[in-house]
MIFILO-82556 format. One record per residue (C-alpha): residue in three letters; x negated, y, z; residue number from 0. Coordinates in pm, whole numbers. Layout:
    r       x       y       z    k
  ala       X       Y       Z  NUM
...
! end
This chain:
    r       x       y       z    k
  unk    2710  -10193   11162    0
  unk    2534  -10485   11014    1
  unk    2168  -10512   10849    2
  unk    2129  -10589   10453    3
  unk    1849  -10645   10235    4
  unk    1767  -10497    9959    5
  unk    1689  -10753    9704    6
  unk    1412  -10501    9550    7
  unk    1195  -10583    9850    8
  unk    1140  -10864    9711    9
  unk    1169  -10793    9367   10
  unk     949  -11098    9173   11
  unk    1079  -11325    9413   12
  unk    1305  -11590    9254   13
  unk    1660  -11519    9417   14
  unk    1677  -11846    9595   15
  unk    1359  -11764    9785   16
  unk    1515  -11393    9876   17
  unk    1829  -11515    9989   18
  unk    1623  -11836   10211   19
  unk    1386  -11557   10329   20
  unk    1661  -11290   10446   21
  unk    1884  -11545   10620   22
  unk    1590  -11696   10816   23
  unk    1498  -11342   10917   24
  unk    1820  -11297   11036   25
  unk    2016  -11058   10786   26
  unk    2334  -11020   10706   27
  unk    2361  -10918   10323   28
  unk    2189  -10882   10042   29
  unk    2214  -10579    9858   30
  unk    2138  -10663    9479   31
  unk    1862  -10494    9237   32
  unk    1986  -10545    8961   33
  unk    1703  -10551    8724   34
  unk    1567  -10796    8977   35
  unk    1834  -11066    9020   36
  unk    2128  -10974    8838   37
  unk    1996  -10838    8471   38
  unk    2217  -10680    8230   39
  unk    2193  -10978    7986   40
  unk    2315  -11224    8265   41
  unk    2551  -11481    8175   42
  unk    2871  -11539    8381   43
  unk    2762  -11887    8540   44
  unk    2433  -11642    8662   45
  unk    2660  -11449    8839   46
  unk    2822  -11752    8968   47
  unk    2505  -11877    9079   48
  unk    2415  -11571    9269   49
  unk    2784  -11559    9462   50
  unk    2708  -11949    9547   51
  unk    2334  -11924    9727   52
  unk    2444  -11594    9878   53
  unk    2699  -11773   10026   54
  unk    2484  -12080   10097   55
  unk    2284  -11917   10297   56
  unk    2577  -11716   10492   57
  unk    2492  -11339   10352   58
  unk    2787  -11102   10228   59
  unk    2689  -10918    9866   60
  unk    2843  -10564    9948   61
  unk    2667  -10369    9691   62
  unk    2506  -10392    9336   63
  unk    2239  -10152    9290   64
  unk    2290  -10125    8931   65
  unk    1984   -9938    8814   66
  unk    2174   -9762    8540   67
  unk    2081   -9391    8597   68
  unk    2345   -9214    8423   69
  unk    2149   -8905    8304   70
  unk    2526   -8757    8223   71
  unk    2474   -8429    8199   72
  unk    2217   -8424    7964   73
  unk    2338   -8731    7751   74
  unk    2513   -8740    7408   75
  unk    2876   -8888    7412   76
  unk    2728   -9229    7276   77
  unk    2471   -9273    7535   78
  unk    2759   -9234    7807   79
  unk    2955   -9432    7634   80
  unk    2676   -9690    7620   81
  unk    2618   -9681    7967   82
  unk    3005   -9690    8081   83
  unk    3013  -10029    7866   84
  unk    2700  -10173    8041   85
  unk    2885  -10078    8377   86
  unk    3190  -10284    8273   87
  unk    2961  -10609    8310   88
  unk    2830  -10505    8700   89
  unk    3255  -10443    8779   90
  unk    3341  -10810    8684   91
  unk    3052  -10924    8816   92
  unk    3101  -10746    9175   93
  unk    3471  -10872    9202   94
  unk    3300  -11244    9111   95
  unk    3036  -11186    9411   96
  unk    3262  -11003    9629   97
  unk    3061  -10683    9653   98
  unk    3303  -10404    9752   99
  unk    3075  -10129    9573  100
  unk    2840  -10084    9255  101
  unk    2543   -9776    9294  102
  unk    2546   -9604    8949  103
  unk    2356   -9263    9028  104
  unk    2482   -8930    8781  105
  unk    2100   -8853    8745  106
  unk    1937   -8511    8733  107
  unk    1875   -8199    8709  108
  unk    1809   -8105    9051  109
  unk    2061   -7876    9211  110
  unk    1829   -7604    9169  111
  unk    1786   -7654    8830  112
  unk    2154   -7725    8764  113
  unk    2410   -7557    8665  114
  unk    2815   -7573    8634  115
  unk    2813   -7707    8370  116
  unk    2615   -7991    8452  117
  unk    2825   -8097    8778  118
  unk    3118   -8082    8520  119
  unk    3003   -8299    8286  120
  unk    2864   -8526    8556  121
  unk    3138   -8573    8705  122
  unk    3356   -8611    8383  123
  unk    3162   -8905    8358  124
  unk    3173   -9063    8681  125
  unk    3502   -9018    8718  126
  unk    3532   -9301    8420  127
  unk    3301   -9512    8589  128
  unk    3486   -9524    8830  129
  unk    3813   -9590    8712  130
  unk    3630   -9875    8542  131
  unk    3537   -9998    8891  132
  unk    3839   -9911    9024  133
  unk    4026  -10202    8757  134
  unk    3770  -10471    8967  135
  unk    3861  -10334    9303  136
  unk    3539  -10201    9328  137
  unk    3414   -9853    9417  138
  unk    3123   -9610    9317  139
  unk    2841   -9513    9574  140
  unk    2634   -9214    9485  141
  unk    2262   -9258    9618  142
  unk    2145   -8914    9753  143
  unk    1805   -8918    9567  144
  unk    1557   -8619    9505  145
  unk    1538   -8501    9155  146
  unk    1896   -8590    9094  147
  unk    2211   -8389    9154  148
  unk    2319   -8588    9458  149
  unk    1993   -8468    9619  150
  unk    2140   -8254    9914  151
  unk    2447   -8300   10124  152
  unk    2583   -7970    9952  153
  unk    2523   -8097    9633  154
  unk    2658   -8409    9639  155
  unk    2973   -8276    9843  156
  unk    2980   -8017    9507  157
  unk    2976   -8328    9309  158
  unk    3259   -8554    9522  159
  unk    3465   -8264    9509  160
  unk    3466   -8206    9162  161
  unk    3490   -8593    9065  162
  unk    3811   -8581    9313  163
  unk    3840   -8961    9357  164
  unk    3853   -9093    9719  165
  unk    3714   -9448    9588  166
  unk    3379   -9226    9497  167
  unk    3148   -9193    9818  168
  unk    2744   -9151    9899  169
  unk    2496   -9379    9997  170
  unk    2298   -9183   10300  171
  unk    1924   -9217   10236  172
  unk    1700   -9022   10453  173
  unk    1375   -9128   10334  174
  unk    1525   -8979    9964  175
  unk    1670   -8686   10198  176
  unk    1318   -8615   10347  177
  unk    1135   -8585   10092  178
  unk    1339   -8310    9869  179
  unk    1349   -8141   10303  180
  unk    1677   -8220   10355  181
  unk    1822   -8313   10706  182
  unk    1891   -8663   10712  183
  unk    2049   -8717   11083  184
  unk    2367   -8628   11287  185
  unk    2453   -8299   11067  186
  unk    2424   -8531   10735  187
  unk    2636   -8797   10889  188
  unk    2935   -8537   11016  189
  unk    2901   -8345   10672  190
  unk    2981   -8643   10441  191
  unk    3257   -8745   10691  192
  unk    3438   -9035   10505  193
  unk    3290   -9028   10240  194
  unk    2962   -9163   10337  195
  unk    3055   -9534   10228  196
  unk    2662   -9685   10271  197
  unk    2339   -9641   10371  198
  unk    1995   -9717   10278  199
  unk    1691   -9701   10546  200
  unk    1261   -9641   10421  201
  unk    1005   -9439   10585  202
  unk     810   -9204   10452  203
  unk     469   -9099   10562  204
  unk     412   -8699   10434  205
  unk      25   -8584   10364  206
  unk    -154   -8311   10503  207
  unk    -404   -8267   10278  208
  unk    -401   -8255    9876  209
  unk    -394   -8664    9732  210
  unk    -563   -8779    9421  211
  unk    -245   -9029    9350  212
  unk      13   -8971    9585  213
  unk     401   -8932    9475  214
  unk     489   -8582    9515  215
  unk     778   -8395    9542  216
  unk     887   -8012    9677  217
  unk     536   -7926    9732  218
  unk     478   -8203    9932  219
  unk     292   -8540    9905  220
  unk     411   -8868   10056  221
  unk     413   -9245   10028  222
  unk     635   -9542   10113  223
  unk     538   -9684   10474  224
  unk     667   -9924   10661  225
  unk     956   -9812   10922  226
  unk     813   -9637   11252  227
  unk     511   -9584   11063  228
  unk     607   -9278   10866  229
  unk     738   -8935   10936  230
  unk    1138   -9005   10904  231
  unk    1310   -9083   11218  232
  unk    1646   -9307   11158  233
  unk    1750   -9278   11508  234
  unk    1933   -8995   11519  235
  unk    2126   -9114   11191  236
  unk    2181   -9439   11302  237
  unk    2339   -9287   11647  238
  unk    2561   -9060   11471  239
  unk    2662   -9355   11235  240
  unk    2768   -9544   11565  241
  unk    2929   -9246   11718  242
  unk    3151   -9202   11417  243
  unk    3253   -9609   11398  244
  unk    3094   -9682   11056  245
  unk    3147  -10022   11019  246
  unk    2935  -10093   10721  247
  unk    2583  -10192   10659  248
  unk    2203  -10026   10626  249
  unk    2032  -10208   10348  250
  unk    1672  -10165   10443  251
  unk    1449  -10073   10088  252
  unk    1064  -10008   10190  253
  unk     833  -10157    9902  254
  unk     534  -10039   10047  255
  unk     235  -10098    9830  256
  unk     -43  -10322    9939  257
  unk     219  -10481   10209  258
  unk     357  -10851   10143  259
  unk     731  -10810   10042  260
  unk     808  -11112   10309  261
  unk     622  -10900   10580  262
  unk     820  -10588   10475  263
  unk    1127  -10747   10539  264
  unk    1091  -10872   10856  265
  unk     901  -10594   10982  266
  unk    1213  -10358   10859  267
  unk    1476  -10608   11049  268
  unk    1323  -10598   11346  269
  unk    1231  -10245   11396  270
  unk    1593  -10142   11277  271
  unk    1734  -10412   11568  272
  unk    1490  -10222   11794  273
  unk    1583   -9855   11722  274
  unk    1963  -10034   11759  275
  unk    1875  -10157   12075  276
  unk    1702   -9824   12170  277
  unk    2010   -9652   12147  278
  unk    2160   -9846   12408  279
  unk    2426  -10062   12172  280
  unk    2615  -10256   12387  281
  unk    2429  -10607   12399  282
  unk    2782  -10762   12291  283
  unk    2778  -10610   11994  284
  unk    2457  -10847   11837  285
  unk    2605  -11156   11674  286
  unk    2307  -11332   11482  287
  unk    2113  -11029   11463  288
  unk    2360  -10802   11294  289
  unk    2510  -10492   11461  290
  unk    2909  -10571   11457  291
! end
């Protein structure tokens, strides 16, 4: 299991700077925003560019976090379409940085607002994005996310089943998870089996009392914190993950307001290699920081 970072962390941050920060933290990968550092409008020696610092500064690109929320089952046919088309770009640009996956989330209504129909034409949907990936070599990752229709494990099993595809998986995200009260640990990890392809790693600190400004969600309020200061415990997730021989990587996310983005980073890199450690990984298995 290695350790990414989520390029979103550091979102203003020239992409040069990211990449110089991460590697001298000690991460492995980057995981791309890509409204941050790999825009829509991006030319092809961009692209290029990105692939060569990444690689400069010894980081893997696994995954494009595409920001194109697919709203599907409440779009017209044209603003699919549109959307498919905009995808096309982010699959020749993944095969050009070597990123093995693209995020493109089906969007909402919440399960409990959803019906049939919307998982159907969802999933019609998706299952065209990801042939389009497919063509690159590239597969589709699903981010479990409140207020969308990937926002419990039964849900998005609902929606894997009906897309059919095995090159279609979830990204596990229990800060997203704990918020809409979903478990986020051991029972997630053995429910999505193999087709939990990534995983994404914020904490989230959950009010007691009524907020003026605080997010809410599910009758509850919460903000951002940074990791082991919130209420979501990645232990038993990342134990399970190790258990079961996932061999991919966390991307750690936190933008915690008020916090420098360069603190956030390290702090979340070295209190995910502590939990690791915690857990009683073999000592072996560190190689430059990374969990192999």
């Amino acid at each position: 299991m290695n350790i990414a970072l989520f390029t979103g962390v550091l979102r203003d941050a020239p992409f040069e700077h990211v990449a110089k920060t991460a590697a001298e933290i000690g991460y492995d990968a980057l995981e791309l925003r890509a409204l941050s550092h790999l825009k829509p409008d991006s030319s092809i020696e961009r692209v290029k560019e990105v692939k060569r610092i990444a690689e400069h500064y010894g980081l893997a690109i696994p995954v494009i976090y595409s920001n194109i929320n697919g709203q599907y089952a409440n779009s017209t046919e044209q603003e699919a379409e549109g959307k498919l088309e905009l995808l096309k770009r982010y699959a020749e640009w993944a095969a050009i940085v070597g990123a093995r996956m693209v995020c493109h989330g089906p969007g909402g209504p919440s399960p409990h607002e959803a019906a049939q129909e919307h998982f159907d034409k969802a999933s019609y949907w998706l299952d065209r994005a990801a042939a389009i990936l497919s063509d690159s070599g590239v597969k589709l990752v699903l981010e479990i996310h409140h207020k969308s229709l990937v926002e419990t494990i039964d849900s998005t099993l609902r929606l894997l089943d009906t897309i059919g595809r095995p090159d279609v998986g979830a990204i596990l995200d229990p800060g997203n998870m704990a918020i809409a009260g979903e478990d986020y640990g051991e029972v997630a990890v053995r429910r999505l089996g193999d087709r939990l392809f990534h995983v994404h790693a914020k904490d989230v600190w959950f009010y007691t009392d009524p907020q003026d400004e605080a997010k809410g969600y599910a009758g509850r309020q919460y903000r951002v914190e940074l990791m082991g200061k919130g209420h979501v415990d990645h232990a038993p997730a990342y134990l399970a993950l190790l258990h079961s021989g996932y061999e991919g990587y966390v991307s750690l996310e936190a933008q915690v307001a008020g916090v420098e983005p360069e603190r956030i980073a390290r702090h979340e890199y070295e209190q995910a290699r502590r939990t690791l450690q915690r857990l009683h990984v073999d000592k072996n298995a560190f190689r430059g920081g990374a969990i192999k």
